[in-house]
C-alpha positions as CSV (number, residue, x, y, z in Angstrom):
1,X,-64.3,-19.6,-1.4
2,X,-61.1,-20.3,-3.5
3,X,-60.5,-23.8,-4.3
4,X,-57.6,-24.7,-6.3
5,X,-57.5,-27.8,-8.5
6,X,-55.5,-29.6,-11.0
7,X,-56.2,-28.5,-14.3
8,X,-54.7,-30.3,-16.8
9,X,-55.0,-29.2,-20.8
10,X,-54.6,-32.6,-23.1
11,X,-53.5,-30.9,-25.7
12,X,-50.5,-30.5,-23.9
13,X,-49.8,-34.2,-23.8
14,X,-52.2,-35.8,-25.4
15,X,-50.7,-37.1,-29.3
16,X,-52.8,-36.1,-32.1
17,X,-52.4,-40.0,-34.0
18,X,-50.5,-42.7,-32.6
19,X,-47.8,-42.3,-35.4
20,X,-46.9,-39.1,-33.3
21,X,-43.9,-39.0,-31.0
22,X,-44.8,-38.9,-27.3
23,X,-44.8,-35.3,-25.8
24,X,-42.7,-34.9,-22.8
25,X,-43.2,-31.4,-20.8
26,X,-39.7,-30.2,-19.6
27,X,-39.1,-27.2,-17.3
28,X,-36.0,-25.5,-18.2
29,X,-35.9,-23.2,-14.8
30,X,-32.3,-23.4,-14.9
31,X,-32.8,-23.3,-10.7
32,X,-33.8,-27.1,-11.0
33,X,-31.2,-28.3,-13.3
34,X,-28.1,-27.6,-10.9
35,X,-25.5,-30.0,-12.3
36,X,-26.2,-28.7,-16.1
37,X,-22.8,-27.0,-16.7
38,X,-20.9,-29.7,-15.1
39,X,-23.1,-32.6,-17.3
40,X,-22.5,-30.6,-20.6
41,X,-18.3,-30.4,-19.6
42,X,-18.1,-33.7,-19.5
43,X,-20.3,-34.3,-22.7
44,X,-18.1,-32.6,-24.3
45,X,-15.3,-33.8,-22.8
46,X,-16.1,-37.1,-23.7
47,X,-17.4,-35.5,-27.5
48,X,-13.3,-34.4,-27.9
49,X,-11.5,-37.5,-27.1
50,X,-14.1,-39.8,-29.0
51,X,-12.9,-37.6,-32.1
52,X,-9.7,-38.0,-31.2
53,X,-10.5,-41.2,-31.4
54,X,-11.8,-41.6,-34.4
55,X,-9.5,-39.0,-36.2
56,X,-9.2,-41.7,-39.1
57,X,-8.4,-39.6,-42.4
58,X,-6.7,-41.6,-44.6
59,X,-9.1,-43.4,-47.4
60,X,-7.5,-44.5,-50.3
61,X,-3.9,-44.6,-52.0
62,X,-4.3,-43.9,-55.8
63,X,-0.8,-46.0,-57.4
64,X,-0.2,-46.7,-61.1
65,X,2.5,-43.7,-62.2
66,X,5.9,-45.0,-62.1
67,X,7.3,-41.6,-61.5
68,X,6.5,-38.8,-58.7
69,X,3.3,-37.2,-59.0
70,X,4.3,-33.6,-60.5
71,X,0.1,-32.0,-60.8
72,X,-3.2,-32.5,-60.4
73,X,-6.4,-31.1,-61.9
74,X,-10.0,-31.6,-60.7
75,X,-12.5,-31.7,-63.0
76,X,-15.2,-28.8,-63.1
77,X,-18.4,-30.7,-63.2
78,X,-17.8,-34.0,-62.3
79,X,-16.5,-34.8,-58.4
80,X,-15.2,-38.3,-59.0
81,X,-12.8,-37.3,-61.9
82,X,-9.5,-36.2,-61.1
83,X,-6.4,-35.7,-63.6
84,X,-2.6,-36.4,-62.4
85,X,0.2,-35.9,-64.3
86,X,4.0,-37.3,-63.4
87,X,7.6,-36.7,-64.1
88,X,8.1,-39.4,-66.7
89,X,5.4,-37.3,-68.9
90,X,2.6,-39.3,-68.5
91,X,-1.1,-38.2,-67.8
92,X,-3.5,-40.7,-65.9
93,X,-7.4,-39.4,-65.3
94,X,-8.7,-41.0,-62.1
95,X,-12.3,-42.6,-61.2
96,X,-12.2,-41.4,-57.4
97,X,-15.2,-43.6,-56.3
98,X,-13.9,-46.5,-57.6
99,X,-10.2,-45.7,-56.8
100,X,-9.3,-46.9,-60.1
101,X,-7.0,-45.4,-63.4
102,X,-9.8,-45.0,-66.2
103,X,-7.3,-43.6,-68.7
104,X,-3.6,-43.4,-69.4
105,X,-2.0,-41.5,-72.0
106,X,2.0,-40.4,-72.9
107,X,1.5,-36.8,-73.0
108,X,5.1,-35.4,-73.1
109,X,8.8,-36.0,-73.2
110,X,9.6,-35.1,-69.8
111,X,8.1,-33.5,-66.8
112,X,4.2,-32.7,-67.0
113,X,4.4,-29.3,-65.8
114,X,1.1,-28.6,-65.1
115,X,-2.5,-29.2,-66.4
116,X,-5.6,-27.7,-66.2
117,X,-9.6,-29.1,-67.4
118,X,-11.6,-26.4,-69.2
119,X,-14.4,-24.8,-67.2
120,X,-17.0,-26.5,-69.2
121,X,-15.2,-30.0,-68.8
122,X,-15.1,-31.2,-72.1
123,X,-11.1,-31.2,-72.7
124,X,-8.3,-30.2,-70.7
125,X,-4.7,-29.0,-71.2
126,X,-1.4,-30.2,-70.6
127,X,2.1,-28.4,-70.8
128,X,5.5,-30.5,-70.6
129,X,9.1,-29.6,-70.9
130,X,9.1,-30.6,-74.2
131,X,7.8,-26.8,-74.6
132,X,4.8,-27.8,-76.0
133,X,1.0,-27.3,-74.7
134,X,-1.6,-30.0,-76.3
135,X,-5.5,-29.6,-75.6
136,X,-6.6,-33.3,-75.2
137,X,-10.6,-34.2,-75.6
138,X,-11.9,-35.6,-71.8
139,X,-13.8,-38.4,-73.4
140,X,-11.3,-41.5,-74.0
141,X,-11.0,-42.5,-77.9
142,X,-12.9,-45.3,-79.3
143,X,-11.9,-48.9,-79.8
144,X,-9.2,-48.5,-82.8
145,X,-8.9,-45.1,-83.0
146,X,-5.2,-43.6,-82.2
147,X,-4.8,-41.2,-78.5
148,X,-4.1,-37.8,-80.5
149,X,-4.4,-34.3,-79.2
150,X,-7.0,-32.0,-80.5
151,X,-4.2,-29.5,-80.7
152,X,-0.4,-29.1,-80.0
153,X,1.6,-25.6,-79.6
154,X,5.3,-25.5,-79.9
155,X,6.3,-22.8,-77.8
156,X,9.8,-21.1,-77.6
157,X,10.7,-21.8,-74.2
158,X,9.6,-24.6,-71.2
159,X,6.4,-23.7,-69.4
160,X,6.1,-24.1,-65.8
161,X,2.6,-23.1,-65.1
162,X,-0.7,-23.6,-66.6
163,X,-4.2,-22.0,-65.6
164,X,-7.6,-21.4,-68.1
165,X,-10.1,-18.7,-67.4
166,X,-13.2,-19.5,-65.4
167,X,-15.8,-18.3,-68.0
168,X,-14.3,-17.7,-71.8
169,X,-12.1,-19.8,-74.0
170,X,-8.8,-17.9,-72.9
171,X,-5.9,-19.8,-71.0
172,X,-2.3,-18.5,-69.4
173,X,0.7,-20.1,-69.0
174,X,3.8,-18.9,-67.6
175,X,7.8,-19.5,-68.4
176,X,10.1,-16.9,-68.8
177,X,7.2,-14.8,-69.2
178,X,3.5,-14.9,-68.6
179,X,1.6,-15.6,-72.0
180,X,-2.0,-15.2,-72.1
181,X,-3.6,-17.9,-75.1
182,X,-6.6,-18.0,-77.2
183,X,-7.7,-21.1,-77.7
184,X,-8.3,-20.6,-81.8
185,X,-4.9,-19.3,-82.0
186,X,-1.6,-20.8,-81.7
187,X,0.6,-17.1,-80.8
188,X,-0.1,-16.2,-77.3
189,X,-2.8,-12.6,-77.8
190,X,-0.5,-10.9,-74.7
191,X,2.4,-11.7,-72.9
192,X,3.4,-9.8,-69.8
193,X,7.2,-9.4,-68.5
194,X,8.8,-7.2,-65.8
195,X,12.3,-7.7,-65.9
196,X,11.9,-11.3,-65.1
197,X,13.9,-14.3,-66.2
198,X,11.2,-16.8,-65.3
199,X,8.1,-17.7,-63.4
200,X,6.9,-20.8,-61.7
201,X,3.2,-20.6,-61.6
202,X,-0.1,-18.7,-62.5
203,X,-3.3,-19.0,-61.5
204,X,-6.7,-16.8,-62.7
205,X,-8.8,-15.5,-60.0
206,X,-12.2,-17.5,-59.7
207,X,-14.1,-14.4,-58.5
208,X,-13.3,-11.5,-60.8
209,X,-12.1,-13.7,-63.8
210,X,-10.1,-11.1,-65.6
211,X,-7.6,-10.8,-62.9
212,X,-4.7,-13.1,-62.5
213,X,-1.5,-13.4,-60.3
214,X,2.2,-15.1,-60.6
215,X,5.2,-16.1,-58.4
216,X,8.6,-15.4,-60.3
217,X,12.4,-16.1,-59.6
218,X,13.1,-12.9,-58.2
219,X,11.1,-13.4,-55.0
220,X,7.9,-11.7,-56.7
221,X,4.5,-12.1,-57.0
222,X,2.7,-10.2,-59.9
223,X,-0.9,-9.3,-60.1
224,X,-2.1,-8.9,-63.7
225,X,-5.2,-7.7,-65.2
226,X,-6.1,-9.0,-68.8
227,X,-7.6,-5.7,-69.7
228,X,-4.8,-4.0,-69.5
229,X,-1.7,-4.1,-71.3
230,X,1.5,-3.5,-68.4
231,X,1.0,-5.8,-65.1
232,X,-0.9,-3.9,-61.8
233,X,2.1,-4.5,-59.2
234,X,4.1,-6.9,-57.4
235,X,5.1,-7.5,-54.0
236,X,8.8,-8.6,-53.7
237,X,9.9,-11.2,-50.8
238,X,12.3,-12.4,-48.7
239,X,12.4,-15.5,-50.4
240,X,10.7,-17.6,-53.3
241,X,7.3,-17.9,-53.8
242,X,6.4,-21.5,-54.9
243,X,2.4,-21.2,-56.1
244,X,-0.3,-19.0,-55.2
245,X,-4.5,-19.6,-54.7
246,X,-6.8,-17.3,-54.8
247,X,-9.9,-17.2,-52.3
248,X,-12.9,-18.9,-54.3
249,X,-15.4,-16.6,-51.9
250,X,-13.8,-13.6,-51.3
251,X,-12.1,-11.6,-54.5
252,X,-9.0,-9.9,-53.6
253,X,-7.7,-12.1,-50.8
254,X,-5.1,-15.0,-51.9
255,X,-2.4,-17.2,-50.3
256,X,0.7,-18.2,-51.2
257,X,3.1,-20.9,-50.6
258,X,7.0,-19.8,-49.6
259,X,10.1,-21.8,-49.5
260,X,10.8,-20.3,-46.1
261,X,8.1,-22.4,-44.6
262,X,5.7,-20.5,-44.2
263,X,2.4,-19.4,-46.3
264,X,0.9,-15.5,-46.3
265,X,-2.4,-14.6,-47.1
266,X,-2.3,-11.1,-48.8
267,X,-5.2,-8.8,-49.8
268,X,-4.5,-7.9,-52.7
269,X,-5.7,-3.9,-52.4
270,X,-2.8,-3.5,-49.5
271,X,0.6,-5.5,-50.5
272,X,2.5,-4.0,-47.9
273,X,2.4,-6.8,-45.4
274,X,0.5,-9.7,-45.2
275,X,-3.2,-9.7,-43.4
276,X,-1.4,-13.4,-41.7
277,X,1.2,-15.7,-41.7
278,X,0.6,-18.9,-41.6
279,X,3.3,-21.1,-39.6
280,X,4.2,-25.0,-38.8
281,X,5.3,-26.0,-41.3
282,X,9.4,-27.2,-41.3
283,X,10.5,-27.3,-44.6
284,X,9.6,-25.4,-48.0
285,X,5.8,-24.9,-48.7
286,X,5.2,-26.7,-52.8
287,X,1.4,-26.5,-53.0
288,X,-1.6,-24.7,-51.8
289,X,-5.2,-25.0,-52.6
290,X,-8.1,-23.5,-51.1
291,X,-11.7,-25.2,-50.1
292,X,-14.7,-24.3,-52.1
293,X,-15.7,-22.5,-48.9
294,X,-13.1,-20.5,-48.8
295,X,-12.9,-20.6,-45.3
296,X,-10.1,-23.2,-44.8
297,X,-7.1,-23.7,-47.3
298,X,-4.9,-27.5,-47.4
299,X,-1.1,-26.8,-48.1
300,X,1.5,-29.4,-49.1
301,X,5.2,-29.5,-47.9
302,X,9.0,-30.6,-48.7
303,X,8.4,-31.8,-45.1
304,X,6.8,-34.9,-46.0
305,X,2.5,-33.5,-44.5
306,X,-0.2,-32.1,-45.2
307,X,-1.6,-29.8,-43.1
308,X,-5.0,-27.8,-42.8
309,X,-5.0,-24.2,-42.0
310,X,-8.1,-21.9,-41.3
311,X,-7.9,-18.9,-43.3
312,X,-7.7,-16.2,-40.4
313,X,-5.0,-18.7,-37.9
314,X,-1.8,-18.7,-37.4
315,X,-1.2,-21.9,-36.7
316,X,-2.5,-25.7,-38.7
317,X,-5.9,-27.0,-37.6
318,X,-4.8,-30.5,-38.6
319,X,-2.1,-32.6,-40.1
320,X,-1.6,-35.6,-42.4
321,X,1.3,-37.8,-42.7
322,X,1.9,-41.3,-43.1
323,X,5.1,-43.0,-42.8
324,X,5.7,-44.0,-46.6
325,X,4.5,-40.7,-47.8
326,X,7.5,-38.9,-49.1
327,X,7.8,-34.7,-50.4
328,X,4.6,-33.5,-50.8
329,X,4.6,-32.0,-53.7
330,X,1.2,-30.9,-54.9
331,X,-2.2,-31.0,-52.8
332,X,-5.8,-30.3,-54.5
333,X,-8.9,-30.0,-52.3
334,X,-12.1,-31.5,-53.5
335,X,-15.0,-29.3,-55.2
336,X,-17.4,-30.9,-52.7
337,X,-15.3,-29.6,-49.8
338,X,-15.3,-32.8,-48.4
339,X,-12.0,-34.6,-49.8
340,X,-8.5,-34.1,-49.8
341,X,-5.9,-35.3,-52.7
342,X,-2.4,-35.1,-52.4
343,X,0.6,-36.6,-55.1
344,X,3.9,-37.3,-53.7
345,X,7.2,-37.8,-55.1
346,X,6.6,-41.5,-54.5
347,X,4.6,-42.2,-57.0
348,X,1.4,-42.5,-55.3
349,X,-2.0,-39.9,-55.0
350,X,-3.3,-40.2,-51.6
351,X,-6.9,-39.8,-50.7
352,X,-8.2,-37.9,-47.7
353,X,-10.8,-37.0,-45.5
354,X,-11.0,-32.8,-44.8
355,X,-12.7,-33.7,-41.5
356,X,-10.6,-36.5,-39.8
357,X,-13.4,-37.8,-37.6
358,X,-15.5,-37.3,-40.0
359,X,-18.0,-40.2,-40.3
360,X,-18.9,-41.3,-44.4
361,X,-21.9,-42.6,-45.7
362,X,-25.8,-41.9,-44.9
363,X,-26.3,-40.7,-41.6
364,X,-29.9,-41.1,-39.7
365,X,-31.7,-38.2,-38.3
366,X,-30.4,-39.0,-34.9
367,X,-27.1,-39.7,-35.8
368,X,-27.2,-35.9,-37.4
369,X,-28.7,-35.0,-34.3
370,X,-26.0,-36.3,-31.8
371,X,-23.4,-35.2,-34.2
372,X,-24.8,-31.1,-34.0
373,X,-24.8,-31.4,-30.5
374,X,-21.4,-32.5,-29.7
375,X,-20.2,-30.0,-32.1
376,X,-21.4,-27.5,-30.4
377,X,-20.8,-28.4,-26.4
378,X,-17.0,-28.7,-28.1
379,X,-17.4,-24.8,-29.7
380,X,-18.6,-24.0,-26.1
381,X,-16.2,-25.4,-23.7
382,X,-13.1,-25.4,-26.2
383,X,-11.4,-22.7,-24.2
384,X,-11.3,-25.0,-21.2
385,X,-8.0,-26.3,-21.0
386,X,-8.1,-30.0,-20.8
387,X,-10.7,-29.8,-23.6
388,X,-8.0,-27.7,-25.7
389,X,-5.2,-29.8,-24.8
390,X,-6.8,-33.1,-26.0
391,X,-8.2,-31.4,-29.2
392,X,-5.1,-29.7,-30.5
393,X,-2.4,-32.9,-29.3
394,X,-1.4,-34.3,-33.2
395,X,1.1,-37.0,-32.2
396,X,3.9,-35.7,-35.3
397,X,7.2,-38.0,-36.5
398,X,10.1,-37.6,-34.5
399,X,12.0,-35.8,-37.3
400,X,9.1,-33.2,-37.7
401,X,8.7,-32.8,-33.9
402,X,13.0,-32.2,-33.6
403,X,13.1,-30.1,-36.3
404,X,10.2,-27.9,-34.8
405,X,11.8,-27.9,-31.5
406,X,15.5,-26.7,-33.7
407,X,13.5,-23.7,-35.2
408,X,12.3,-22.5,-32.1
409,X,15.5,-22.4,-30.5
410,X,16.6,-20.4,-33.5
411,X,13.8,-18.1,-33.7
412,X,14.6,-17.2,-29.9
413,X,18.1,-16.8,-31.0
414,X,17.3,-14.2,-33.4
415,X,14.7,-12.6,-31.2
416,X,17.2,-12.7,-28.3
417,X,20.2,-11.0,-30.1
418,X,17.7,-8.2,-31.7
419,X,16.6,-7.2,-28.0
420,X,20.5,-6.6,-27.5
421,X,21.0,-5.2,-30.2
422,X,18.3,-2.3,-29.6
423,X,19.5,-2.3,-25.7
424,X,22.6,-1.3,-26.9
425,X,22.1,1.0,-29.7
426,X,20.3,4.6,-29.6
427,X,16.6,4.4,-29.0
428,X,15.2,4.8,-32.1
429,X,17.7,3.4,-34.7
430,X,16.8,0.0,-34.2
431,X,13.2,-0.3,-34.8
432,X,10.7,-3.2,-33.7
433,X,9.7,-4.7,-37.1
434,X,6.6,-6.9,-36.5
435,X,6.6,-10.0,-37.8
436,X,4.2,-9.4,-40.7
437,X,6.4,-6.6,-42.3
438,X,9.9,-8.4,-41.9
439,X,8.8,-11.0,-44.4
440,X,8.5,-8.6,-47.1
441,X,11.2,-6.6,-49.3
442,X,8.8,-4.2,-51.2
443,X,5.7,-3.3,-53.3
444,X,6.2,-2.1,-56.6
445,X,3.9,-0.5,-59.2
């Protein structure tokens, strides 16, 4: 005869010391945990409007220039150092964890067109409109001893744009042509032109070194390799491009900034129209800088934000903007990916989070824990539409939100009087132009 009895393993339940936690047995026959679904929702419900909550970004305002902030550089090796240079020509360097100016010196007559710190971090450039470029030492001088460059260039017209190879002693800068420098030397070893008067920025590509690109005047960007003596090609656009970044994790892709409000992220094998366009903002893109990840990319505006754009949307994950902050006009994204740093034409370098919500500082095991979870009942509900409304509401200044509401009136204008257009016309001779391809003019080579 059969009998059935309890039989009970301690091993199952029974701790090994008492330092041990206790072991709880759970059944996860999804037939006796009915209400799961509906408990997680409103987790994550919950999860979204706490970080809404909590969406606190703004750290620290970095003030001490008396004139806009014209460029940053971040230091290679060293996360709390960070380089700003103003319109009144002078250079400050920055102690970002104690929020404090370390180092001030007069580096030009003029505007401090750009600046860049040498991959090994010992010095860095500077370029002015005085046309000169000086190569400064990072260390400060000693009690006494005069603030001199290491070196000084004249050159023979105003640069606008500065950039210094990732790996060798070779920088380029840009004016009315696109010079590329050795450091020993004071003549540029190449210079590249095609038919250009001038050119507003250059910037080497972090992932194969030896290639670089530029925006010019005449609506172009040029791709250049240094191994070769006559550019690769250009891509002509509709309108001015303001300043490019390349992808730090993936080679050919990079995004630029364009004065018709909107950014493009090309790959660089296949010009012919952008791989996205990158809309919301409402006035003339000035900066762009991608994350170390190279998944995410911060762009700065004439319309007084910031905003955050993933690298494959359409449209801004988040946006910054404070009510003193003036034109945007160049944006730098920390090396540790975790940090934002924008200068503004009123004088002051603002300090953000890249995560809003974000919370700073040690964080226990559980607090790790919690934070995982939450993440990732948000990734699985976030199609759910009160979830998505709360997630994606910014609240945005009035003038942003009108002018928003102006352009899509006008956009459904244009789109409107197109459709007539081809109603009207013989089928065929209007085509539909999608709205990758109408933005640019043509690819040359």
């Amino acid at each position: 005869m059969k009998v059935k009895v309890l039989s009970r393993n301690p091993d199952d339940y029974v701790r090994e010391t008492k330092h041990d936690i206790q072991r709880v047995p759970r059944n996860y026959d999804p037939s006796l945990h009915p209400f799961e679904v509906s408990r997680e929702y409103t987790r994550a419900l919950n999860a979204t409007k706490l970080e809404r909550v909590f969406a606190k970004p703004f750290l620290a305002s970095l003030d001490g220039h008396r004139d806009g902030v014209n460029c940053l550089a971040k230091h290679p090796r060293s996360l709390s150092t960070l380089l700003s240079g103003s319109c009144d020509g002078e250079v400050k360097v920055w102690n970002l964890t104690k929020h404090e100016c370390v180092r001030t010196l007069q580096a030009h007559e003029g505007f401090v067109r750009g600046m860049v710190v040498r991959y090994c971090g010992s010095s860095f450039f500077t370029i002015g409109d005085d046309k000169t470029i000086k190569h400064w030492k990072m260390e400060a001088p000693g009690y006494g001893e005069e603030e001199e460059p290491l070196n000084t260039i004249l050159g023979k017209a105003v640069f606008t744009g500065l950039d210094h190879h990732q790996k060798s002693a070779v920088f380029a800068t840009c004016g009315h042509q696109v010079d590329i420098w050795d450091e020993q030397r004071s003549t540029p070893i190449r210079s590249f032109t095609w038919g250009v008067d001038s050119f507003s920025s250059v910037r080497f590509n972090p992932v194969e070194t030896e290639l670089l690109g530029s925006c010019a005047s005449d609506r172009s960007i040029v791709l250049y390799d240094m191994r070769e003596s006559t550019p690769l090609k250009k891509v002509i656009m509709t309108m001015r491009t303001n300043t490019i970044s390349w992808n730090p994790m993936e080679a050919y892709y990079f995004t630029c900034a364009n004065e018709d409000y909107n950014l493009y992220t090309y790959d660089m094998r296949y010009l012919e129209n952008p791989v996205k366009v990158h809309v919301d903002h409402v006035s003339a893109v000035l900066d762009v800088d991608y994350s170390p990840t190279g998944r995410e990319f911060v762009s700065a505006s004439f319309d007084k934000t910031i905003r955050i754009f993933p690298k494959d949307s359409a449209s801004s994950r988040e946006v910054y903007h404070t009510k003193r902050m003036q034109h945007v006009i160049c944006v730098k994204w920390s090396a540790d990916s975790k940090y934002i740093l924008s200068g503004s034409d009123e004088m002051n370098i603002r300090l953000w989070k890249a995560n809003a919500a974000e919370k700073l500082g040690v964080l226990s095991p559980r607090e790790k824990q919690a934070i995982h979870y939450s993440q990732k009942l948000k990734e699985k509900f976030q199609h759910h539409p009160q979830i998505k409304r709360i997630a994606r509401h910014r609240h945005l200044p009035k003038v942003i939100h009108h002018q928003r509401k102006e352009l899509r009136v006008m956009k459904e204008a244009r789109r409107r009087k197109e459709m007539n257009v081809r109603k009207h016309s013989k089928p065929g001779s209007v085509p539909v132009v999608s709205e990758k391809e109408k933005h640019v003019v043509s690819v040359v080579k």
